[in-house]
C-alpha positions in Angstrom: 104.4 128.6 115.2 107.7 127.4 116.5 107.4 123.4 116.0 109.3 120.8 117.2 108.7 117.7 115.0 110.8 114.6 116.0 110.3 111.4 113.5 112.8 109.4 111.1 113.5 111.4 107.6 116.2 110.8 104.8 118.6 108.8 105.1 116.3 106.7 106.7 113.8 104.8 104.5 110.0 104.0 104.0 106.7 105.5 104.7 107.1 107.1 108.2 110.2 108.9 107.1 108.7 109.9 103.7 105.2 111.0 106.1 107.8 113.3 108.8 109.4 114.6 105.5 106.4 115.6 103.8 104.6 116.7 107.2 107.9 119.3 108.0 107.4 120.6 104.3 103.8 121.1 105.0 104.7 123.1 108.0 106.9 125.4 106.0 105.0 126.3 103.7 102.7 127.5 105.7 104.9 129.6 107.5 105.8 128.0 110.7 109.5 127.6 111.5 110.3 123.6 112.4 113.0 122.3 114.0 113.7 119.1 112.5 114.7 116.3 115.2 116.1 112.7 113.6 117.9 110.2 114.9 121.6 109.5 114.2 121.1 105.5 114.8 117.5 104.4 114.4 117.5 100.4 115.3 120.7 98.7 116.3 121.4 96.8 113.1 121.0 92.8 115.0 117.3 94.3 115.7 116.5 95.7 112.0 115.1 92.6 110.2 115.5 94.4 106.4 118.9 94.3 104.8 119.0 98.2 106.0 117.3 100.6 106.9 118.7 103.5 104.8 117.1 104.7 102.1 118.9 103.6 98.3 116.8 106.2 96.5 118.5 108.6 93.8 115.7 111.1 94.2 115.1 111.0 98.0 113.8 113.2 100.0 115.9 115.2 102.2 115.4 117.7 104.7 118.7 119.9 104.8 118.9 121.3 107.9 117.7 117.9 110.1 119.2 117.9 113.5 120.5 114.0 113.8 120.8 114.0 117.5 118.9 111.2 119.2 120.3 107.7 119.0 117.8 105.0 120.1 119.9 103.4 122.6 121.7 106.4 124.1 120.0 108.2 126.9 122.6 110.9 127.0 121.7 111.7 123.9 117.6 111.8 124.4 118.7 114.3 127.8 120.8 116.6 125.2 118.1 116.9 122.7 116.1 117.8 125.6 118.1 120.6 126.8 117.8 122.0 123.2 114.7 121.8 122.1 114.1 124.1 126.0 116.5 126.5 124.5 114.4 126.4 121.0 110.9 126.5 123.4 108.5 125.3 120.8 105.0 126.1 121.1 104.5 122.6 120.2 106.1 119.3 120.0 105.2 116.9 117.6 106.4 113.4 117.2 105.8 109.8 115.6 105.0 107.1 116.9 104.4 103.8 115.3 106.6 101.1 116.9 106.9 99.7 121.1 110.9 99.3 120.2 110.8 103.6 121.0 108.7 103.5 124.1 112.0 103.5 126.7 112.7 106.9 125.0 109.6 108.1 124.1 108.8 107.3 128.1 111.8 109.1 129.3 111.5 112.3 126.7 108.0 112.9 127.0 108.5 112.9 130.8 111.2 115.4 131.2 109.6 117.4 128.5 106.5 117.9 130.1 108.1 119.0 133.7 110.7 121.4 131.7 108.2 123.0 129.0 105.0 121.8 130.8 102.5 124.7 128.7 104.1 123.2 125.5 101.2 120.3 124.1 102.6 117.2 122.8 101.0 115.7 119.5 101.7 112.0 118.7 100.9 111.1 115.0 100.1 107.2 115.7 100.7 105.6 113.0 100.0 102.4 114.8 98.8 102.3 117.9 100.1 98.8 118.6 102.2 97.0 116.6 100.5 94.7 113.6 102.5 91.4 115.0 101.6 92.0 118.9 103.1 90.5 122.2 102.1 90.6 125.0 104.3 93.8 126.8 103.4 96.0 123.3 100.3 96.9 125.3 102.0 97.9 128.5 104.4 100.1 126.7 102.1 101.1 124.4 99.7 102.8 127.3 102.8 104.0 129.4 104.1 105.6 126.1 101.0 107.0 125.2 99.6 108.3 128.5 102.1 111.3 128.1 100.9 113.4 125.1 98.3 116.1 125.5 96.8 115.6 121.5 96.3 112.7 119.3 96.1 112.2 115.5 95.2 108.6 114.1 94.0 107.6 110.4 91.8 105.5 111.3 88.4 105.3 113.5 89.6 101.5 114.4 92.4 103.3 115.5 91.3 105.7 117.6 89.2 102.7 119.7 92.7 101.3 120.2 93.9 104.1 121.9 90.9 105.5 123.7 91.0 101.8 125.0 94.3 102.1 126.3 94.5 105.9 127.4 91.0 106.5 128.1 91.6 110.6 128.7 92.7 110.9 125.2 89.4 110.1 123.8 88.7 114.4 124.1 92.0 115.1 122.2 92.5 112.5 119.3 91.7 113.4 116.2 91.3 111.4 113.3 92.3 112.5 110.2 92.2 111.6 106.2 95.6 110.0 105.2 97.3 112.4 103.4 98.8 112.2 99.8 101.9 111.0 99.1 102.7 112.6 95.9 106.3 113.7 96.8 107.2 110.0 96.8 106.8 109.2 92.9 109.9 110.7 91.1 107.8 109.4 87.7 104.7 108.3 85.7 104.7 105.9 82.5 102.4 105.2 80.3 101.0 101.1 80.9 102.9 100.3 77.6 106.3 101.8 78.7 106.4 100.3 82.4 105.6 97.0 81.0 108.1 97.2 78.1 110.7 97.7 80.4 109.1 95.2 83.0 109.1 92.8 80.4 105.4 92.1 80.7 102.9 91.4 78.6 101.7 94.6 77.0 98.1 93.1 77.4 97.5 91.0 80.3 96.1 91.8 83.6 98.3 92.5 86.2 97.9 92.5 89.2 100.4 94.3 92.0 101.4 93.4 95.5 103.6 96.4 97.0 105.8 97.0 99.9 107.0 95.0 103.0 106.0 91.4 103.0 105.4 90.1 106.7 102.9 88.3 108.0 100.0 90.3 108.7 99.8 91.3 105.1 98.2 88.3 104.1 99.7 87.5 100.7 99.6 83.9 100.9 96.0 84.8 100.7 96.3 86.6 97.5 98.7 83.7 95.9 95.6 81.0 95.9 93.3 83.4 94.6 95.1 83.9 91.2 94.9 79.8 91.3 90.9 80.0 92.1 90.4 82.4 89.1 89.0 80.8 85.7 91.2 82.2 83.3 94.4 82.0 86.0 96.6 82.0 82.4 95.1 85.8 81.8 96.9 87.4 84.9 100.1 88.1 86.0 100.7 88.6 89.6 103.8 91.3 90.3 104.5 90.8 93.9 107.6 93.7 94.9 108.9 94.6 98.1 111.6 93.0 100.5 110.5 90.4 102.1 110.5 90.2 106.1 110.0 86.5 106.8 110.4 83.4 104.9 110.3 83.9 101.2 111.1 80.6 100.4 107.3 79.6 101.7 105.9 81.8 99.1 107.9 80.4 96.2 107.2 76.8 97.2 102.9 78.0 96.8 103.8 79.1 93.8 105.8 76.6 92.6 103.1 74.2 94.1 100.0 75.7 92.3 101.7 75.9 88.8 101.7 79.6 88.7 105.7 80.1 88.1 105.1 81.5 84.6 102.9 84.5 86.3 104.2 85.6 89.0 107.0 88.2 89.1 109.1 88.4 92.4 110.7 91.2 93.1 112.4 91.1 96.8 113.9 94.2 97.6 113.1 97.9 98.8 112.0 100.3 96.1 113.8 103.2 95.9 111.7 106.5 94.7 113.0 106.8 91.5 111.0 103.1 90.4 107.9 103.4 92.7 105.8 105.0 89.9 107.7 102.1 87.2 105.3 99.5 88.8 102.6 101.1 90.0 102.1 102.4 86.0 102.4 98.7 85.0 99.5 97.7 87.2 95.7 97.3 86.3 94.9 96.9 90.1 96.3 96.9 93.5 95.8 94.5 96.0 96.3 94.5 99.8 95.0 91.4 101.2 95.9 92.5 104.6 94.6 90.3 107.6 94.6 94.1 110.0 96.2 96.7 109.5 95.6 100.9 111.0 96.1 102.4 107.8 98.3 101.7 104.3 100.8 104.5 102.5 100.8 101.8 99.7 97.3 102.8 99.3 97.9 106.8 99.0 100.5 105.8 96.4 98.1 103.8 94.4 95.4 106.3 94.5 98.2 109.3 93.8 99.0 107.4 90.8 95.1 107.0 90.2 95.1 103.2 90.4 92.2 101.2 91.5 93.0 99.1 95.0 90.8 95.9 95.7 91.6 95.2 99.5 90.3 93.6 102.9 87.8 95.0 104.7 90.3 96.2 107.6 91.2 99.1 110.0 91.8 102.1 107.8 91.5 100.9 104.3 87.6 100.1 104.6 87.6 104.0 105.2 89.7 105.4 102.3 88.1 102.9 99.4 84.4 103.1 98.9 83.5 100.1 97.7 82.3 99.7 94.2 83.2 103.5 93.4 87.7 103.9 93.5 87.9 100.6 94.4 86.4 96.8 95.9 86.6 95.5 99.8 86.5 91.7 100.8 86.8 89.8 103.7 90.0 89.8 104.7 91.8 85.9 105.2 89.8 84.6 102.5 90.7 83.6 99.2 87.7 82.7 97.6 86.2 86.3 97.8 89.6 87.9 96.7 89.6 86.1 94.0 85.8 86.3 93.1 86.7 90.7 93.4 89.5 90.3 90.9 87.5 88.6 88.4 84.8 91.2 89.0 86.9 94.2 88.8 88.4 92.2 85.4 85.6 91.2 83.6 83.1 94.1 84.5 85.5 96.5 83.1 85.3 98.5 86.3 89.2 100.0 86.0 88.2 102.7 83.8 85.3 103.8 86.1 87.4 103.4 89.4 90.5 105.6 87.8 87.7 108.2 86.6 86.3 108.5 90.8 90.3 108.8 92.1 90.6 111.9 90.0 88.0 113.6 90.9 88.6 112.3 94.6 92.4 113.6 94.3 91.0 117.0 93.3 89.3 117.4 96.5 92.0 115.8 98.9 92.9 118.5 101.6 95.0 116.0 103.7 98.2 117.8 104.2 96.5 121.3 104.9 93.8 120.0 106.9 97.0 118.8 109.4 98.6 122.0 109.7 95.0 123.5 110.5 94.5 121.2 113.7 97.7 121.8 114.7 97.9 125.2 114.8 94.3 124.8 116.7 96.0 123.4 119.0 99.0 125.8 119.6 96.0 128.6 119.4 94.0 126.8 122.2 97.1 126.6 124.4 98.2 130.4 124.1 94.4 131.4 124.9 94.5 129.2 128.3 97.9 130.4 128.8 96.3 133.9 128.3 93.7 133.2 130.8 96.0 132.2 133.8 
C-alpha cells in the first residue's frame, strides 16, 4: 500500500506520538511504503498546559524521514500538505485524532481531501472520541470533525457508542480493536531490588504506582484516601510520577493532611523513555483510579512490563483487565473499594498469579499485526469497488 499517516511523532512527546511512531513502523515492516506527515508546531505554547510538549528522552523514538509540514494554526500550510500528499496519491489516509483543539484543521483537510482524492478512504484512529474534561462545543466539533472519514478504529466498545452516537453512518465502518503493545517505549527492565535501590525505597514494602499525566479525570485524590483507609497504611508506599496538569499543591495538602508524608513519593515531571521501565520495575501494582477514561497506554506499559493493574471499572480498561486473572476492577470514584482491592491483591498474594496470566496473555497479543490487517482490508475493498465502476 501507499499510506498516508498524519499524527504527532518524535520530537513531540507522549502516548499518541509513541502510538503514530510505532503504527508507521508496523506499516513498514510489512511492506507498505508510508509517508510520514507531523507537524512543525503542535499547540501554540500559551495553549499547552505541560512545561512542553517535546519529548526529553535520550532513547526516543524517531522516525527519520517525517515530513514536518503542518502547523496547527497555519492554513497555508494544511493547503500545501494537501497538494502533496495528491502528488503522493495514497491509497489511504490515515490520521489521529484524540483532541477538539485539531477539529478547524482536521475540518478543512478532510474536506479538501475528499473532493481532490475522493476514491482514497480516510481512517481516523480515535483515540478519544471526545475529550476526557468536556465543554460543551467538543461535541459540535467533534461530529463535524468526525462526519468526514470513510473508516473508524476505536479501543474501546464504550467508545465506539460515543461515536456511533455522534456520526450515526459510521456504526458500518468502525472497528474496534485490542490496544496494542507498547513495547518500543521501555528502553530497560530492572530487577525490583535494583529500581528500588536506586529509588531509594524500601527493598521490601509494597509499592504501589500512579503513572502519567495527573488531571482531573484521573481520579487520584481517590487513590490518596485509600492508602489512609488501609489497615497496615505504614506497609505501603505510594509512588505517584508524572507532571502534573492542575493544582499539585491540593494533592500535597491530602497528603500532608492524612499523615502519609513518609509514604508517598512525588515525582512531577514527564518521564523520558530511558526511566519508564525504572519505576514500573519498582512497582508491586499499578493503579489507575480513573473516574472515565476511552482507553490507557499506562496500562499497555504495565502489562508489557508484566505488572498487575488494579483500576476502575471504566471505558476501555474494564476490557483489557479481566478481573481476578491479570488484574482487579472497582468502582470508579470510590475510595473505600480501591482500598479494600489493594489490600486484597496484598494480602491474598495475588501478584505472582496476575504476573504469571500477563505472560501468557503477551504471548498471544496480535495488536499491531491485527492493525495493518484491517487496514489493508480496507485499501483491498476500495480497489475491488474501484474495479467494479
Amino acid at each position: 500500500m501507499r499510506v498516508a499517516l498524519v499524527g504527532p511523532v518524535y520530537p513531540y512527546r507522549g502516548g499518541i506520538a509513541h502510538y503514530t511512531t510505532m503504527l508507521y513502523r508496523a506499516l513498514r515492516e510489512q511492506g507498505h511504503n508510508v509517508l510520514m506527515v507531523s507537524f512543525k508546531r503542535q499547540y501554540p505554547r500559551w495553549l499547552y498546559p505541560g512545561r512542553s510538549d517535546k519529548d526529553p528522552s535520550k532513547s526516543p523514538l524517531i522516525i527519520e524521514d517525517a515530513k514536518y509540514w503542518i502547523d496547527s494554526v497555519n492554513p497555508v500550510t494544511w493547503l500545501a500538505t494537501l497538494w502533496r500528499m495528491r502528488c503522493y496519491k495514497p491509497d489511504v489516509l490515515i490520521v489521529q485524532w484524540w483532541s477538539t483543539f485539531w477539529a478547524p484543521f482536521f475540518i478543512t483537510f478532510l474536506r479538501f481531501y475528499r473532493c481532490v482524492l475522493p476514491l482514497s478512504p480516510v481512517a481516523v484512529f480515535c483515540h478519544n472520541v471526545v475529550p476526557h474534561e468536556s465543554r460543551w462545543w467538543d461535541r459540535l466539533f467533534t461530529r463535524m470533525a468526525l462526519s468526514l472519514p470513510t473508516h473508524y478504529f476505536v479501543h474501546s466498545t464504550q467508545d465506539k457508542l460515543r461515536l456511533v452516537e455522534l456520526v450515526a453512518r459510521s456504526r458500518h465502518t468502525v472497528a474496534v480493536v485490542e490496544f496494542p503493545p507498547y513495547k518500543d517505549v521501555i528502553t530497560n527492565k530492572l530487577t525490583k531490588a535494583e529500581a528500588r535501590s536506586l529509588l531509594g525505597l524500601d527493598a521490601e514494602c509494597p509499592v504501589l504506582l500512579f503513572f502519567g499525566l495527573v488531571r482531573p479525570y484521573k481520579g487520584l485524590m481517590y487513590l490518596i484516601q485509600a492508602v489512609k483507609l488501609l489497615p497496615s497504611r505504614d506497609a505501603v508506599h505510594l509512588l505517584i510520577v508524572g507532571e502534573f496538569w492542575e493544582d499539585k499543591h491540593k494533592y500535597l495538602r491530602e497528603v500532608e493532611k492524612l499523615g502519609l508524608s513518609s509514604q508517598v513519593t512525588l515525582i512531577d515531571r514527564y518521564i523520558p523513555n530511558e526511566e519508564i521501565g525504572l519505576y514500573f520495575s519498582a512497582a508491586n501494582v499499578l493503579i489507575l483510579p480513573y473516574l472515565q477514561t476511552s482507553h490507557s497506554a499506562v496500562l499497555q506499559i504495565a502489562f508489557e512490563m508484566g505488572l498487575p493493574v488494579i483500576a476502575s471499572d471504566v471505558g476501555g480498561l474494564r476490557e483489557s483487565i479481566e478481573d481476578g486473572v491479570n488484574g482487579l476492577l472497582v468502582k470508579p470514584g470510590d475510595s473505600v473499594a480501591l482500598a479494600q482491592a489493594i489490600q486484597k491483591y496484598l494480602y491474598e498474594g495475588l501478584e505472582d498469579q496476575f504476573r504469571l496470566h500477563i505472560i501468557l496473555d503477551k504471548q498471544r497479543a496480535n495488536g499491531w499485526a491485527n492493525i495493518v490487517s484491517l487496514l489493508e482490508n480496507i485499501v483491498s475493498m476500495s480497489q475491488s469497488d474501484m474495479g467494479e465502476m
